[in-house]
C-alpha positions in Angstrom: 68.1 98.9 99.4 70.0 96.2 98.6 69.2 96.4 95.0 70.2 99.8 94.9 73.5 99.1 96.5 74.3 96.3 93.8 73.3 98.2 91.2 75.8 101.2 92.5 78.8 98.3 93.2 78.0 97.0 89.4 78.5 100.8 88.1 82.0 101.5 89.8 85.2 100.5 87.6 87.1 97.2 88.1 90.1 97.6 89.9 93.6 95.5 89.4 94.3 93.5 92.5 95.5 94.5 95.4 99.7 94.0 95.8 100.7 91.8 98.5 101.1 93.5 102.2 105.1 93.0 102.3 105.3 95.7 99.9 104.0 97.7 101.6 89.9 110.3 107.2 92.4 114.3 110.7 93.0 116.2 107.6 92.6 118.6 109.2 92.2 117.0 105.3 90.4 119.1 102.9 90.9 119.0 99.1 89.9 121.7 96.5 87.6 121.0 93.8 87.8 120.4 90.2 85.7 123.9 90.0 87.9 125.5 92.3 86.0 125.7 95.0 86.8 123.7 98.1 85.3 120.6 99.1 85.5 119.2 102.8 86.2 115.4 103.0 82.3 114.1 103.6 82.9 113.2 107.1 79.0 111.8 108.0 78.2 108.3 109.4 79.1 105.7 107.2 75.6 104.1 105.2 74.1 100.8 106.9 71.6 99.8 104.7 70.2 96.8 105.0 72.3 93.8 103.0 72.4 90.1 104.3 75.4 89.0 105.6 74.8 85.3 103.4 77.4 86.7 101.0 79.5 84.1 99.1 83.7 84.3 99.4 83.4 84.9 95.4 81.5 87.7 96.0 83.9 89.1 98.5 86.6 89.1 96.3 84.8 90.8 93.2 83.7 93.6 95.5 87.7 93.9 96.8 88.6 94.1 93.1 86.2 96.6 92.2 87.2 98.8 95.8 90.4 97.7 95.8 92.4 100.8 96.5 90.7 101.0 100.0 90.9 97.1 100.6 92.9 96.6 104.0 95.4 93.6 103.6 97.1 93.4 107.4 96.4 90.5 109.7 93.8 92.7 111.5 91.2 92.5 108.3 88.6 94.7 106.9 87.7 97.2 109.4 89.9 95.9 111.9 87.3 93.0 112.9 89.7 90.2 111.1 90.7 87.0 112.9 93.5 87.3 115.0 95.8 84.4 115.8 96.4 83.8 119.6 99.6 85.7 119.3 98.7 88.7 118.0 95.9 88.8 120.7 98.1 88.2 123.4 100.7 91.1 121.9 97.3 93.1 121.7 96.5 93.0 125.2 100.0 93.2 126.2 100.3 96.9 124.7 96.3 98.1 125.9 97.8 97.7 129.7 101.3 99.1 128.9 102.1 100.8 126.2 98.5 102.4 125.1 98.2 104.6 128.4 101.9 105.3 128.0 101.9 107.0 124.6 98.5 109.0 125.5 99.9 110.4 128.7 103.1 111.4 126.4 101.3 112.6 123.5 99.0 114.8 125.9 101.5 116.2 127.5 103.7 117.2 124.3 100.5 118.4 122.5 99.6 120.8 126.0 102.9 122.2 126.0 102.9 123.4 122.6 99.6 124.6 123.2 101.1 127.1 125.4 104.1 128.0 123.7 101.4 128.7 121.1 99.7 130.5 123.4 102.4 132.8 124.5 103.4 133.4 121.2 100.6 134.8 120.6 99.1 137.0 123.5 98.4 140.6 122.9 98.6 139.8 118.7 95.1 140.3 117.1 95.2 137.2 114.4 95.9 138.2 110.5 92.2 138.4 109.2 91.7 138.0 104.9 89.4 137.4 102.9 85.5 137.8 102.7 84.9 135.1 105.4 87.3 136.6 107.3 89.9 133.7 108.3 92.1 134.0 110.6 95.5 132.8 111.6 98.6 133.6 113.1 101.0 132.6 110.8 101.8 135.3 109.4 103.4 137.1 112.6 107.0 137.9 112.5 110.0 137.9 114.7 111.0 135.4 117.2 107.0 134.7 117.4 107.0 133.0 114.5 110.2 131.9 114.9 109.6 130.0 118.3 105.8 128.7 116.7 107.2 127.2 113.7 110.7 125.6 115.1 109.1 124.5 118.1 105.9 123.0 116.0 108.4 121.3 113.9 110.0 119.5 116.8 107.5 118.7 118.6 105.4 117.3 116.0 108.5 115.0 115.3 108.1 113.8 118.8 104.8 112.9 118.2 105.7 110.6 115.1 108.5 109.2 117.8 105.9 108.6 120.8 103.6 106.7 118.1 106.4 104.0 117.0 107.7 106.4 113.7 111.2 106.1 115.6 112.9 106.2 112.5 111.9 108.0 109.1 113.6 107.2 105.8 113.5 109.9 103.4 115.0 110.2 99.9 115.2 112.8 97.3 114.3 111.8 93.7 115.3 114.0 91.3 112.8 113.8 88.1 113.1 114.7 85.1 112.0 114.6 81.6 111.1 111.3 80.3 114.1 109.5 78.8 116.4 111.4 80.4 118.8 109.5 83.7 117.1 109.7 87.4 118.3 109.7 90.5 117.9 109.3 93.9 119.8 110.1 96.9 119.3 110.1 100.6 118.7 113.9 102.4 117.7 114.9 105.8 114.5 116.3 106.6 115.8 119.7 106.6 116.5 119.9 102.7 113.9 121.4 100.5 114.1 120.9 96.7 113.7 124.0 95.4 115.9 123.7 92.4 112.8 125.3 90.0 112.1 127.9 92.6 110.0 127.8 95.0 107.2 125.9 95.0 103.7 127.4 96.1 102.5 123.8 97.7 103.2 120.8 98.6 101.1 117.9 96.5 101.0 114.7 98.5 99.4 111.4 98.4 96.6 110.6 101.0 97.0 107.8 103.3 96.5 108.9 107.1 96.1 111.2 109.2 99.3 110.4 110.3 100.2 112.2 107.2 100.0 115.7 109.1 102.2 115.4 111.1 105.0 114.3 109.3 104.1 117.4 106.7 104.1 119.8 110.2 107.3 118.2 111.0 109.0 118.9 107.9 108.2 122.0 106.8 105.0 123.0 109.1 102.6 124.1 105.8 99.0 125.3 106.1 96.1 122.7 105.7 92.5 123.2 104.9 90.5 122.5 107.3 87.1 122.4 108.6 85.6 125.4 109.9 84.8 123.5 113.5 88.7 122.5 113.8 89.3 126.4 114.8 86.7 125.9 118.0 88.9 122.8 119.2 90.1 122.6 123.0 93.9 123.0 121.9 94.3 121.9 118.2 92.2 125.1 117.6 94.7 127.6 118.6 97.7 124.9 117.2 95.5 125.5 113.3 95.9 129.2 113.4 99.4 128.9 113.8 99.8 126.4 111.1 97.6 129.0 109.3 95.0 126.8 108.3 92.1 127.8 105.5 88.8 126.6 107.2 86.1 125.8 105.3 82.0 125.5 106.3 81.1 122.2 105.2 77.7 123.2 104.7 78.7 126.1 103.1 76.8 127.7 99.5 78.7 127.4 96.4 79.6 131.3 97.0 81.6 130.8 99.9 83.2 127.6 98.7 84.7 129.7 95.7 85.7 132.2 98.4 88.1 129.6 100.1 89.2 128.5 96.7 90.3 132.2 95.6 91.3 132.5 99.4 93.8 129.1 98.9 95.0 130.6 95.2 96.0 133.5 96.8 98.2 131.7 99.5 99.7 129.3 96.9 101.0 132.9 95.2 102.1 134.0 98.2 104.2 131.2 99.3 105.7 131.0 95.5 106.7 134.9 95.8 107.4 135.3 99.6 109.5 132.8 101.4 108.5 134.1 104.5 105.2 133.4 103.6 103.8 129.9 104.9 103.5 127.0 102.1 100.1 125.1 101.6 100.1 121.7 101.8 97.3 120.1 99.7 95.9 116.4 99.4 94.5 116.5 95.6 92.6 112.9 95.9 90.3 114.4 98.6 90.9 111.5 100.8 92.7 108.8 101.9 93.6 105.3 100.3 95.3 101.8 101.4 98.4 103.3 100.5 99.2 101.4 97.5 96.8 103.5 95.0 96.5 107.4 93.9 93.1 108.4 93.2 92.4 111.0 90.5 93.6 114.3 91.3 91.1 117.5 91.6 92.8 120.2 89.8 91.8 123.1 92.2 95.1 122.9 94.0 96.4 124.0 90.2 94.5 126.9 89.8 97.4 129.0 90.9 99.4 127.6 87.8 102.7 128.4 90.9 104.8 125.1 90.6 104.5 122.5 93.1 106.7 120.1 95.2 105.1 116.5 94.7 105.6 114.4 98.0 105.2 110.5 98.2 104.2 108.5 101.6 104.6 104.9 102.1 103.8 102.9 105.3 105.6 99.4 105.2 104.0 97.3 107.9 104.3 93.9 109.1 101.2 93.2 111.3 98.7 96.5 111.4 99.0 99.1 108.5 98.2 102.6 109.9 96.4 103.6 106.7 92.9 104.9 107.1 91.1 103.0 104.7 87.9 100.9 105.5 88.8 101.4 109.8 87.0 103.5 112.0 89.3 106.2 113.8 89.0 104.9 117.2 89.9 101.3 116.3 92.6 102.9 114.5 94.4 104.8 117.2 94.1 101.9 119.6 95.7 99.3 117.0 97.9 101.8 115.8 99.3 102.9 119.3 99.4 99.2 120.2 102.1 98.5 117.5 105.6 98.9 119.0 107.3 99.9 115.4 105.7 102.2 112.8 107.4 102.6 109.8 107.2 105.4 107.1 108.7 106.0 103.8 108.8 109.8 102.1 110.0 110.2 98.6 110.1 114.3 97.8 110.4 114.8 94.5 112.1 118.0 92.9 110.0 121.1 92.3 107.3 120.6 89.7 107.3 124.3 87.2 104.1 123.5 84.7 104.9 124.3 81.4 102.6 126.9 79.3 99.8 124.4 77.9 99.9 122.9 81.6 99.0 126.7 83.4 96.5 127.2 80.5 95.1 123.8 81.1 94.7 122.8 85.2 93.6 119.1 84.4 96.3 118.5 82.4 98.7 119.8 85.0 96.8 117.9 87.6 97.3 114.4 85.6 100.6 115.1 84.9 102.1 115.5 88.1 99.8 112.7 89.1 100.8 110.6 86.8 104.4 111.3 88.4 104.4 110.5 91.6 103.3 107.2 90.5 105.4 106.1 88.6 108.3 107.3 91.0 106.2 106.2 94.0 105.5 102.6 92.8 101.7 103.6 93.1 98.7 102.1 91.1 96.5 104.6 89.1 92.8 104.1 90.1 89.9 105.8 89.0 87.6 105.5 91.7 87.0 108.4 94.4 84.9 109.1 97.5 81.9 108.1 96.1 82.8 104.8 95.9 84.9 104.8 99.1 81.4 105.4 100.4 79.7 102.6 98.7 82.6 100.0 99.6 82.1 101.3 103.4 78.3 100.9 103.0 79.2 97.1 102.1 81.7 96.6 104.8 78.5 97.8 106.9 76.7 94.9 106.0 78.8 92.3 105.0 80.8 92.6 108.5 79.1 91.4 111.9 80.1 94.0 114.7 83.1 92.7 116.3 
């Protein structure tokens, strides 16, 4: 096994370092595949194969450069099993007996009431049923309904991001343009959409956390999609139908996976002709990074050849950085609720309209808009994917002594 897992290591591309922490998997994430079919981040337990833990600092480091767009560089380490100094474990336990149990109470109690607004909103309504695997949702009801679902999802999903630290959000509008030609950037509120190209039939984003979500429901409250099980959640089941979520089987043939994919195509025309219609929201790396990187896009979410409105998340951080990288979720949410301050960063840029070549030719629009957001996001290009996440994690496995 550990042959095996050198050999994979030695086949993966050679990242550029990792920048410096001062500059700074919940989707409901699903991406759609290069084929167009949908593919379901590959949630299942993480490989522990069977590596000695006598591994030299230099080899360390080579394996960081090689994974280095899911390297964490806080003070809390790979995984979250770093050495802390006496400080931070003294702040630590400080916010487990405070504020921990604070911000769950809170966060229960703001996720049960819009449970039942939800669930008022829609008693007696039969859910909107498409599509050969029959999804369902609810987000196509009208009236004060929908009205009450998706203003009150919006706000509440805001106070979420407040209970968890995000007090503030800064948020800037970058116009782009052609290359050559002047940019700008100016500050907007959360309210404004860019729809200067017309409007677009998803939002494109960058992958960092799960965190992620609800910033997206909180600014324009799009459709995900998501794995079939999420509809059978206590709560958050219910709360996905109104968002008017796209589930996917993750075991699911080939067949059905082009289903979705003709099933999300149809939606991203729908939200491009109808503005009453709800927008998709799309991760195209297919899962998440250290925040510093954008992995290679899967084109699916360009099928539709609608335009699209590229978004860019950052999370500056001083001591824990909530990016879901090599951490496992429970660790996560406890050293994530344990930091008093969160901080996020959103670039939107204006409406993406592909050009002709770019609707004949999905990969090229993919890499294009890719290519975009990061150069105006500051991001690193990497050419690694899940795969290798997997392998990197398989490492951590054995490298890393349970903590």
């Amino acid at each position: 096994m550990e042959r095996e897992l050198k050999d994979l290591i030695s086949k993966t591309p050679t990242q550029p370092s990792v920048p410096p922490p001062s500059e700074p998997e919940c989707q409901l994430p699903t991406s759609i595949s290069a084929d167009g079919g949908a593919s379901v981040e590959d949630d299942r337990p993480l490989l522990k194969p069977d590596v000695p833990a006598a591994i030299t600092p230099s080899e360390i480091r080579e394996l960081e450069k090689k994974f280095a767009a899911y390297v964490r560089n806080d003070v809390y380490g790979s995984m979250g099993c770093g050495e802390l100094p006496l400080r931070e474990k003294i702040l630590l336990g400080i916010a487990l007996l405070t504020l921990v149990p604070m911000r769950v109470v809170l966060a229960l109690t703001v996720l049960m009431v819009y449970y039942l607004i939800c669930l008022i909103c829609t008693a007696l309504k039969a859910p909107n049923r498409d599509g050969v695997d029959e999804q369902e949702d609810y987000a196509h009801l009208g009236g004060w309904r929908r009205a009450v679902i998706v203003g009150s999802g919006r706000f509440f999903s805001r106070v979420l991001l407040f209970v968890f630290g995000f007090y503030r959000i800064s948020e800037t509008l970058r116009s782009s343009i052609s290359p050559g030609e002047e940019k700008s950037s100016t500050e907007i509120s959360g309210e404004e959409q860019p729809e200067e190209n017309g409007r677009p039939g998803a939002i494109i984003s960058n992958h960092v956390s799960y965190i992620d979500i609800l910033y997206h429901m909180s600014s324009s409250f799009p459709s995900f999609v998501a794995k079939r099980s999420v509809a059978e959640l206590p709560l958050v089941g219910l709360i996905s139908k109104c968002l008017g979520c796209i589930y996917v089987q993750r075991e699911s043939k080939s067949s059905d996976f082009k289903g979705v994919s003709g099933d999300v195509n149809e939606r991203v025309q729908e939200a491009h002709q109808n503005k009453d219609a709800p927008i998709m929201m799309l991760f195209p790396e297919g899962t998440t990074t250290n925040g510093d990187y954008l992995l290679p896009f899967k084109t699916g979410a360009f099928l539709s050849k609608a335009p699209v409105l590229p978004v860019i998340l950052r999370y500056p951080y001083k001591r824990f950085s909530p990016a879901w990288d090599s951490i496992s979720g429970v660790r996560h949410v406890i050293f994530l609720l344990c930091q008093f301050i969160n901080y996020m960063e959103v670039t939107r840029l204006s409406v993406y309209s592909p050009s002709q070549q770019e609707k004949d030719d999905p990969k090229l629009y993919a890499n294009n808009v890719r290519r975009l957001m990061a150069s105006e996001g500051n991001l690193i290009l990497s050419d690694i994917g899940l795969a290798e996440k997997r392998i990197y994690h398989a490492a951590l496995n054995g490298l890393i002594s349970p903590c």
